[in-house]
C-alpha positions as CSV (number, residue, x, y, z in Angstrom):
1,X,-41.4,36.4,-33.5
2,X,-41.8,32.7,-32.5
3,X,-40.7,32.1,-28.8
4,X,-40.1,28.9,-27.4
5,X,-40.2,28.1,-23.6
6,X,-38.6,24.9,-22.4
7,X,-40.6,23.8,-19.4
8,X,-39.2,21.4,-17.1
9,X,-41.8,19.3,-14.2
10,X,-41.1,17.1,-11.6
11,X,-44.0,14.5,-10.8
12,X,-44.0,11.8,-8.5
13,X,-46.1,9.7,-10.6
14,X,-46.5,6.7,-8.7
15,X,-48.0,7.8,-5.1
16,X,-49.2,5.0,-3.3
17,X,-51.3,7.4,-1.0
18,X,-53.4,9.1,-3.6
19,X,-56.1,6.8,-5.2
20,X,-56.8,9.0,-7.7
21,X,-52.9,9.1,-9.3
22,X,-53.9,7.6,-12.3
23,X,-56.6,9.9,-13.2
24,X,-54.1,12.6,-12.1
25,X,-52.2,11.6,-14.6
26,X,-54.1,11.1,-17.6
27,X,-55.6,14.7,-17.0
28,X,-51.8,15.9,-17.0
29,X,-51.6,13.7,-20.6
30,X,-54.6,15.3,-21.8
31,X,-53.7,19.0,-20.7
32,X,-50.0,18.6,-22.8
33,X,-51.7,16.7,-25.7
34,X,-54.1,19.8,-26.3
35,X,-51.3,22.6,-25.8
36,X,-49.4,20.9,-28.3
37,X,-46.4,19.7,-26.0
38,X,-44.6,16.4,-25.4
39,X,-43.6,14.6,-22.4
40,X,-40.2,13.5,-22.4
41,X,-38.9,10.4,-20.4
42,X,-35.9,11.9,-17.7
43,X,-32.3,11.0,-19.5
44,X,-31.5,9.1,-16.3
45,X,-34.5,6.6,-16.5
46,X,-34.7,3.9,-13.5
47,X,-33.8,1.3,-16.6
48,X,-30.9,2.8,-17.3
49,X,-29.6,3.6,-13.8
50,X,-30.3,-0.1,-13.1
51,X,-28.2,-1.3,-16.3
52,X,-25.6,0.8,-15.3
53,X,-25.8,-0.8,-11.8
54,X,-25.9,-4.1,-13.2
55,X,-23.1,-3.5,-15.2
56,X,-20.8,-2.7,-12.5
57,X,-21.5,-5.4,-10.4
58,X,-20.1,-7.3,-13.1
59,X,-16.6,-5.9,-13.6
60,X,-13.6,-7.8,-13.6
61,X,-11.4,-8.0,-10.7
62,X,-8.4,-5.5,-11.6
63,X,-4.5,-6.1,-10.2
64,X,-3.0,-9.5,-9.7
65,X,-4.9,-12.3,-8.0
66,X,-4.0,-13.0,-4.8
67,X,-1.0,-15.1,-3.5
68,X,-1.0,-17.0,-0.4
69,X,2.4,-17.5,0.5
70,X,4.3,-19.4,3.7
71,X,6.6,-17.3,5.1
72,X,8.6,-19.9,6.9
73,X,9.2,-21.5,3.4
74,X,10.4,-17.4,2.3
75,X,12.6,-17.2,5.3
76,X,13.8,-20.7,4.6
77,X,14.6,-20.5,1.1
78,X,16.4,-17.2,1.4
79,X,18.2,-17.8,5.1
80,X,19.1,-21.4,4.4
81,X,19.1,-22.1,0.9
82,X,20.6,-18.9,0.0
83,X,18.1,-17.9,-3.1
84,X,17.4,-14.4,-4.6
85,X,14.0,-12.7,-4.4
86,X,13.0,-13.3,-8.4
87,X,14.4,-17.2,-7.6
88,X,11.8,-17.5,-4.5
89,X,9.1,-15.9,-6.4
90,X,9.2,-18.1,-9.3
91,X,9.7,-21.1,-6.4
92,X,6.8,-19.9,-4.9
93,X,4.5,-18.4,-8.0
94,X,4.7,-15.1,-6.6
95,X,6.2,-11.7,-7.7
96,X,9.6,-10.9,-6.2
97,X,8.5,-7.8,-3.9
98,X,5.4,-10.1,-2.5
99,X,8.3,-12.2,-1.3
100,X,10.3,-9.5,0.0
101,X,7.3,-8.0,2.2
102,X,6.7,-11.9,2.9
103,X,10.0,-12.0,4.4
104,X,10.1,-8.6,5.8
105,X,6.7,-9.3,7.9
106,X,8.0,-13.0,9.1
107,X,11.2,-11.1,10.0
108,X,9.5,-8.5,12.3
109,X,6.8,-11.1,13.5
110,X,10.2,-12.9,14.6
111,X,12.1,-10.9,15.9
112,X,8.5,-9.1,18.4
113,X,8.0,-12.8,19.6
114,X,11.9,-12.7,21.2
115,X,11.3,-9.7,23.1
């Protein structure tokens, strides 16, 4: 009957410390070579764990950009000139609920400075 065992060993291999790593591990080469096994890099090498890194850093922004809007002009446009939401936001490059919490937020900020 041929049995296989699957071994699995953790080395630090790089050990600052020890002087004598590298011989360390050329015995450990030597010792696998002669029992017929292989050394197999980890699936989750340092290269790839950087790529994937790397890769992430490099994403696209997802969502709409960012709209800086006046809400004086929002309050404005909608008190005064009598406008709808959609008509402001195309005024103003913006999405139609941007302007509404635009307005809602100049509208609170308002009416807390009265008091």
């Amino acid at each position: 009957m041929d049995e296989r065992f699957d071994a699995v060993v953790c080395l630090r291999l790089r050990d600052d410390s020890d002087p004598n790593a590298e011989d360390k591990l050329a015995q450990l080469r030597l010792f696998v070579q002669e029992h017929g096994w292989e050394i197999s890099k980890p699936r989750n090498s340092t290269a790839k764990v950087r790529e994937r890194q790397s890769r992430k850093k490099t994403i696209r922004p997802r969502g709409r950009p960012r709209v800086v809007l006046s809400a004086d002009e929002v309050v404005g446009l909608r008190d005064n000139g009598g406008c709808s939401w959609p008509e402001i936001g195309r005024k103003l490059h913006a999405g139609a609920t941007t302007v509404r919490r635009a307005y809602k937020i100049a509208k609170s900020r308002d009416s807390n400075e009265g008091r």
